[in-house]
C-alpha positions in Angstrom: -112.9 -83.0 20.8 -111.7 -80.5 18.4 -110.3 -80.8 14.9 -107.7 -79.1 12.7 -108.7 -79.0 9.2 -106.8 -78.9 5.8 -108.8 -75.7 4.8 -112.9 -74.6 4.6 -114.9 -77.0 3.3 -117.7 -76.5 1.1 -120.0 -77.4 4.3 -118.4 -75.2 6.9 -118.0 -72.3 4.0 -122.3 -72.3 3.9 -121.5 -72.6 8.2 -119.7 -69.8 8.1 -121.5 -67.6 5.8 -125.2 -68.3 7.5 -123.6 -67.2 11.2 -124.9 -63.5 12.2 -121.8 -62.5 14.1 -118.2 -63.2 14.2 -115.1 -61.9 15.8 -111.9 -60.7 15.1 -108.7 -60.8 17.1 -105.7 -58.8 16.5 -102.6 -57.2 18.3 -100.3 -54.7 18.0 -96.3 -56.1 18.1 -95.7 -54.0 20.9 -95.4 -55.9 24.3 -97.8 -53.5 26.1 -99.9 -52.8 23.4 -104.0 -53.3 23.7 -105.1 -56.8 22.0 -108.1 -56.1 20.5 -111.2 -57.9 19.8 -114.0 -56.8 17.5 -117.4 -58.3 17.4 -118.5 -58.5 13.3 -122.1 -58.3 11.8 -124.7 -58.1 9.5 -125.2 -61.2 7.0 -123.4 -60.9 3.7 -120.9 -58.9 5.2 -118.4 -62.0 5.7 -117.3 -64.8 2.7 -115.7 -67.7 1.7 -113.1 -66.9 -1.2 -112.0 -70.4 -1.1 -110.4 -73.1 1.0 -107.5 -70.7 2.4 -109.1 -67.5 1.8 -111.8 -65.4 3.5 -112.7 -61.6 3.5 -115.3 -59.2 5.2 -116.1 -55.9 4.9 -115.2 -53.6 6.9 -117.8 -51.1 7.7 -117.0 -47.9 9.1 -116.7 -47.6 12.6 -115.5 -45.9 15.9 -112.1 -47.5 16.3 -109.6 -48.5 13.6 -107.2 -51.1 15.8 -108.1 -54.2 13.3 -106.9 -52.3 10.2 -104.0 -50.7 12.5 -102.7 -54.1 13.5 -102.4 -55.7 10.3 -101.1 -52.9 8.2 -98.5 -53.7 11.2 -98.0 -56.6 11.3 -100.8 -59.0 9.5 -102.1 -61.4 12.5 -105.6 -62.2 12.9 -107.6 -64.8 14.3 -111.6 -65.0 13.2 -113.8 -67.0 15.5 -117.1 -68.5 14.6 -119.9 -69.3 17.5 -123.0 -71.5 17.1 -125.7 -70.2 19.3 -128.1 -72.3 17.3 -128.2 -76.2 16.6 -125.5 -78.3 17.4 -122.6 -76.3 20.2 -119.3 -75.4 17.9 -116.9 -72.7 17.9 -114.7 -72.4 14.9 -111.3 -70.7 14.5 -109.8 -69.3 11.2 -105.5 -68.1 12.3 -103.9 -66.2 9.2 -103.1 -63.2 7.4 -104.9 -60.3 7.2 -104.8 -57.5 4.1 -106.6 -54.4 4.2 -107.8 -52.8 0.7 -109.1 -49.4 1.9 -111.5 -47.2 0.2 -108.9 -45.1 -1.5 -107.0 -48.0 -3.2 -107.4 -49.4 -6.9 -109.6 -52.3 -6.8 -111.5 -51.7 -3.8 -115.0 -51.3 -5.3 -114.5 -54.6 -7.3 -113.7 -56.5 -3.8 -116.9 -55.2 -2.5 -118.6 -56.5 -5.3 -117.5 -59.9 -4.5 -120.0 -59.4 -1.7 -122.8 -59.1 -4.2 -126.1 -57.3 -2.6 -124.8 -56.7 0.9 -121.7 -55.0 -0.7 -123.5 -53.2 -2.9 -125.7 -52.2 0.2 -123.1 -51.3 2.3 -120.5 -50.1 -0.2 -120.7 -46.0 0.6 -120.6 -47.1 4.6 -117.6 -49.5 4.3 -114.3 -48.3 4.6 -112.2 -51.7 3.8 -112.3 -54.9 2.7 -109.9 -57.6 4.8 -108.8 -60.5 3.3 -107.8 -63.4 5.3 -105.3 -65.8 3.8 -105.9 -68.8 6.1 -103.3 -70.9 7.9 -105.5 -73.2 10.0 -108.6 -74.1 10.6 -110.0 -75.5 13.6 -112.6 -76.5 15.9 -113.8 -77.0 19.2 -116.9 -77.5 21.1 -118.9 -74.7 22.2 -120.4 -76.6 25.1 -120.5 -73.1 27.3 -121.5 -70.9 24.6 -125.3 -70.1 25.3 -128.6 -70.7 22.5 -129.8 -67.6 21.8 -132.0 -66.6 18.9 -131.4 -63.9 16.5 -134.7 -61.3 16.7 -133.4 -59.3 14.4 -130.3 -57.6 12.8 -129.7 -54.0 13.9 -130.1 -51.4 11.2 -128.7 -48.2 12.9 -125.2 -48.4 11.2 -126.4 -48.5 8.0 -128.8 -45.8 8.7 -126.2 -43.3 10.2 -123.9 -44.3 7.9 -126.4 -43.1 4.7 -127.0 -39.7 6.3 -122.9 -39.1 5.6 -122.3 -37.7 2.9 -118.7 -39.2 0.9 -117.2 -36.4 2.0 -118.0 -36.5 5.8 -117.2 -39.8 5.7 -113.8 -38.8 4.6 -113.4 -36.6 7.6 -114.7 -39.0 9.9 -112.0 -41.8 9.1 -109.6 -39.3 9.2 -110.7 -37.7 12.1 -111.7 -41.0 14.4 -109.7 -43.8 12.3 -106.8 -42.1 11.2 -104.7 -44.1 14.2 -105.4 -47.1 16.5 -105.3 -46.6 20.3 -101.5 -47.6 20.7 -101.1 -44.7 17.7 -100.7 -47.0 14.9 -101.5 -45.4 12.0 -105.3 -46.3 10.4 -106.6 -44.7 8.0 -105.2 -41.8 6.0 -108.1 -40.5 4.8 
């Protein structure tokens, strides 16, 4: 049966941080606009701030619709699976804040994220913060145990043979707005 919690404990914070892939739900206000749902990766990309607070970065990709949707309107929803040891899904509702590449403070947040954000901080091209309404859980009876071979290096490859200035023209060329047109990323 699943649980709502007060906030992140210190045990599901280590949970949460040792999981290889998350996802992130967002949507537009607009009635028919396209809800979107983004599968996350790459350990030490994701972390606990505290018991309301989480924050990933955002590494530059293809679409921009997460960043688009909270600039717009700040809903998110971050779900947890365990495809190892014992079946749980967790759910972390909020608010989401962007702090793009561009904006004061933004190499300090991805130094929060110690070695993997200093790893990944020419490829990433936000940090969001999650302030954290609930916290829940449920089981993950139907979610399947698989075992992680390994983690995928080709974004972090690609993203090294950009230079800062082609990445520039890349999030302002392919993020600069989300499907529905919402704007992304200036660039």
């Amino acid at each position: 049966m699943g649980k709502v919690y007060d906030g992140i404990s210190d045990r599901l914070a280590a949970w949460l941080e040792e999981q290889p892939v998350f996802f992130v739900g967002t949507a537009p206000l607009s009635a028919d606009g396209l809800v979107n749902l983004s599968p996350k990766g790459t350990r030490g990309t994701f972390r606990v701030v505290d018991a309301h607070t989480v924050a990933y970065l955002d590494l530059t990709g293809s679409g921009i619709e997460t960043v688009a949707h909270l600039r717009e309107n700040g809903r998110i929803c971050v779900m947890f699976c365990a495809f190892d040891g014992k079946p749980t899904i967790v759910r972390l509702h909020g608010t989401g804040r962007v702090l793009s590449l561009d904006e004061p403070g933004f190499a300090e947040a991805v130094a929060g994220f110690g070695e993997a954000g200093t790893e990944r901080m020419h490829g990433a091209r936000s940090v969001i913060t999650v302030d954290v309404a609930r916290v829940s859980d449920s089981c993950g009876f139907a979610v399947p145990r698989m075992d992680l071979v390994q983690e995928r290096d080709v974004l972090d490859r690609a993203l090294a043979k950009k230079s800062a200035e082609s990445l520039v023209a890349y999030h302002r060329t392919r993020n600069g707005q989300s499907l529905d047109g919402l704007p992304g990323l200036a660039g």
